[in-house]
N, C-alpha and C positions, 0 to 999 in steps of 0.2 A: 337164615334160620333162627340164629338166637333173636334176632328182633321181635319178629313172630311168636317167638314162646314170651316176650315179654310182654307184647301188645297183648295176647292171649291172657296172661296173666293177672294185666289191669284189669280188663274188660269183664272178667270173671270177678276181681275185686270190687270193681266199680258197681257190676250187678247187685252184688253180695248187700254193698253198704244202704245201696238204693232200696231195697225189698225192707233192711234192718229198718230205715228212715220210716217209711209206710207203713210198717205196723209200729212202728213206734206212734208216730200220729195219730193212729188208728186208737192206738191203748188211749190217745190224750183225749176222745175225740168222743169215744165210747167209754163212760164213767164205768169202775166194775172191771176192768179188763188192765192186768199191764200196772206200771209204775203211776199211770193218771187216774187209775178209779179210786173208789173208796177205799183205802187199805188194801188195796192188792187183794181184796176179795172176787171173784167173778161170779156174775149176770145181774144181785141183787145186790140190795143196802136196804137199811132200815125202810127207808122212803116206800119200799113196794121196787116193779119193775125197773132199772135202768133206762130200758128202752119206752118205755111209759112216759117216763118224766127224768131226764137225764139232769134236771137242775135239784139240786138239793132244796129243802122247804127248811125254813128256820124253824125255831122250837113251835112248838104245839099250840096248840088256843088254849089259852088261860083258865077259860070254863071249864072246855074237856079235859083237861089236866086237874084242874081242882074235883070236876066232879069224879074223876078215876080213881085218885088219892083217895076221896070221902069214903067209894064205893070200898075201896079194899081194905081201909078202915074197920069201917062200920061191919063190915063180914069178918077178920080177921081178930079185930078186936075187940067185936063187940062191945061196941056202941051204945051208950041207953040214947034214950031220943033226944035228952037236954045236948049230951054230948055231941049226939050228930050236929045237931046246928051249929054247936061254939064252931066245931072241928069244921064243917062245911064253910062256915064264914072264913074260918081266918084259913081256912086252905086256898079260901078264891083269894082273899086277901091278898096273900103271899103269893099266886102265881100270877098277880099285877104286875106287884114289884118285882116278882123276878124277869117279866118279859121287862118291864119296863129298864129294868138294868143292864139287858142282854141288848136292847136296842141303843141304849144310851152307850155301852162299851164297843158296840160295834159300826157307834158315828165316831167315835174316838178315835178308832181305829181308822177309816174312812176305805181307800183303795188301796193302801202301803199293807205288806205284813207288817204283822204286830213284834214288837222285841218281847224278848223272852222276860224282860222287866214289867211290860204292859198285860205279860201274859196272866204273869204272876201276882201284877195288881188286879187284874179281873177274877180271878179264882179268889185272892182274897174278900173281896168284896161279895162274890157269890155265897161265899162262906159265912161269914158274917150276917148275908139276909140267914142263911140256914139257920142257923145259930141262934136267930133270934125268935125264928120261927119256935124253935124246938125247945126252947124256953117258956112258950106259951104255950106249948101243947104240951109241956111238963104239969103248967097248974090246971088242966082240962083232965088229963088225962091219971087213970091211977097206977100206982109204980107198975105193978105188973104189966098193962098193957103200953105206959112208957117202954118199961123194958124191951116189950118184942117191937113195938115202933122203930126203935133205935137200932136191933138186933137184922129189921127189915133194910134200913138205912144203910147198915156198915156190910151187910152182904151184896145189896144192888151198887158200890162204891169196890166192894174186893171183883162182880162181874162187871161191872164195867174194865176197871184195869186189866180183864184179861183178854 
């Protein structure tokens, strides 16, 4: 009889871990769901659907990124039209170089995770494009609408971190 309640015992065990294994797989398998999606968020991510397209897209195309920036610009901070071009030009400008750097850092990087040393050299270097950018759209731009530029900058920096 005690065999029996051992045997029982396993088998019940063994189920347990099996069913745990399966959806564990499952969370790695379906992005979005579990310790393997995006942030332990479920169904979506930035991307749109999970189920749509379970492979993440790298950043953005350059154009549609420059011309969004220009867009909320040119609304926000009103824009005279000289200004829209400088600003239009060096925003496509800058989101060359930025893909160009995100692709450069991430042949660096190659198939290996990155060390927290590589991580911290690539953030600084992204930084540094920023920096330079925001330097030329200091002498475009007049203090005021530098001001809320900047003010837009370090709020989409404080929602990201959260």
């Amino acid at each position: 009889m005690l065999n029996a309640k051992k045997i029982l015992k396993f088998a019940l065990s063994l189920v347990f871990f099996l069913s745990l294994s399966v959806l564990y797989t499952q969370a790695q398998y379906y992005p979005g769901y579990g310790r393997g999606g995006y942030g332990g968020y479920g169904g979506m991510n930035r991307y749109g659907s999970d189920f749509d397209n379970p492979k993440p897209k790298g950043p953005l195309d350059p154009d549609e990124l420059a011309k969004e920036e220009t867009k909320w610009m040119v609304k926000k901070l009103k824009l005279t039209d000289e200004q829209e071009i400088l600003v239009s030009s060096l925003n496509e400008d800058y989101a060359y170089q930025r893909k160009d750097l995100y692709d450069r850092i991430k042949k660096e990087f190659g198939e290996t995770r990155p060390t927290p040393q590589q991580i911290s050299d690539a953030k600084d270097k992204m930084a540094a494009l920023d920096d330079k950018q925001n330097k030329e759209l200091e002498k475009i731009l007049n203090p005021e609408q530098f001001k809320a530029y900047m003010k837009k900058k370090e709020d989409a920096k404080k929602k990201s971190k959260q």
